[in-house]
C-alpha positions in Angstrom: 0.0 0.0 0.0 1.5 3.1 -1.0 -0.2 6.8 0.2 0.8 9.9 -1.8 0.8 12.9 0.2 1.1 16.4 -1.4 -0.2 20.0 -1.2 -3.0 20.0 -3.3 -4.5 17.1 -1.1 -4.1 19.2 2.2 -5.5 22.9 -0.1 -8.6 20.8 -0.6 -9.2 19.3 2.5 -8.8 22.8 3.8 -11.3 24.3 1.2 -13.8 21.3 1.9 -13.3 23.1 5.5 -14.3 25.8 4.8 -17.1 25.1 3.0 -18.6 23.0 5.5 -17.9 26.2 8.0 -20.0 28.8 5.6 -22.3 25.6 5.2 -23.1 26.0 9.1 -23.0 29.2 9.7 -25.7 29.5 7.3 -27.5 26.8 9.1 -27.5 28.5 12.0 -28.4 32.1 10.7 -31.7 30.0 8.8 -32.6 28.1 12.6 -32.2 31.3 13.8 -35.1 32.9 11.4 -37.1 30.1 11.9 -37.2 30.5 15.6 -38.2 34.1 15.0 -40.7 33.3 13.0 -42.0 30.1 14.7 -40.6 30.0 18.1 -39.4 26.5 17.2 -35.5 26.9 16.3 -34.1 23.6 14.0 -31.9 21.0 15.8 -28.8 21.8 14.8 -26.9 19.0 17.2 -26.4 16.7 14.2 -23.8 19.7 12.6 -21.8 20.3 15.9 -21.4 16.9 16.1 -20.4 16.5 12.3 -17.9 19.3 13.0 -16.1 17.4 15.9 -15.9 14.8 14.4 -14.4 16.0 11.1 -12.1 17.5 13.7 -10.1 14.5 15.2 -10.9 12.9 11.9 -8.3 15.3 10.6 -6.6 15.1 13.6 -6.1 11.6 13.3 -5.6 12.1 9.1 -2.4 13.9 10.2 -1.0 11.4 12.4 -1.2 8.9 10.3 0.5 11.1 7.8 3.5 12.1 10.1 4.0 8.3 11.0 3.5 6.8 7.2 5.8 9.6 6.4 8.4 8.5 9.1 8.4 4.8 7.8 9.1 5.3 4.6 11.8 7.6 5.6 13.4 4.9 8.1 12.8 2.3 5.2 15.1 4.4 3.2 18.1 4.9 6.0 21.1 2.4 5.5 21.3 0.0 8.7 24.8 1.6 9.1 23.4 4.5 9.8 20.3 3.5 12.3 21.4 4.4 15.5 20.9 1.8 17.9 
């Protein structure tokens, strides 16, 4: 299994981000009319709890970059050099 990292994968998970964050916010801003309107705001639970755990999703995306990252560069070091 081999996993390609580069800076157009990270530039869209940051942009899908952020689109999700303007997707909420105007969530909120329409529960918000609604409860003026009807008294009866949406339950918005479901999209704070989508947002945490995209969170340690990417939290955990990142790790798992950082240590696949590390591997292959320890694959690639001559046992001479390995410091044991």
């Amino acid at each position: 299994m081999k996993f390609c990292f580069n800076i157009s994968t990270d530039m869209f998970v940051f942009q899908l981000r952020d689109a999700f964050y303007e997707v909420e916010e105007r969530v909120k801003k329409i529960g918000r009319w609604k409860a003026a309107i009807t008294e009866k705001p949406y339950d918005i639970r479901f999209v704070v709890e989508m947002r945490a755990r995209m969170d340690v999703r990417q939290e955990l995306w990142k790790y798992f970059e950082v240590s696949t990252l590390a591997v292959q560069e320890w694959k690639a070091t001559y046992f001479k050099k390995v410091n044991v």
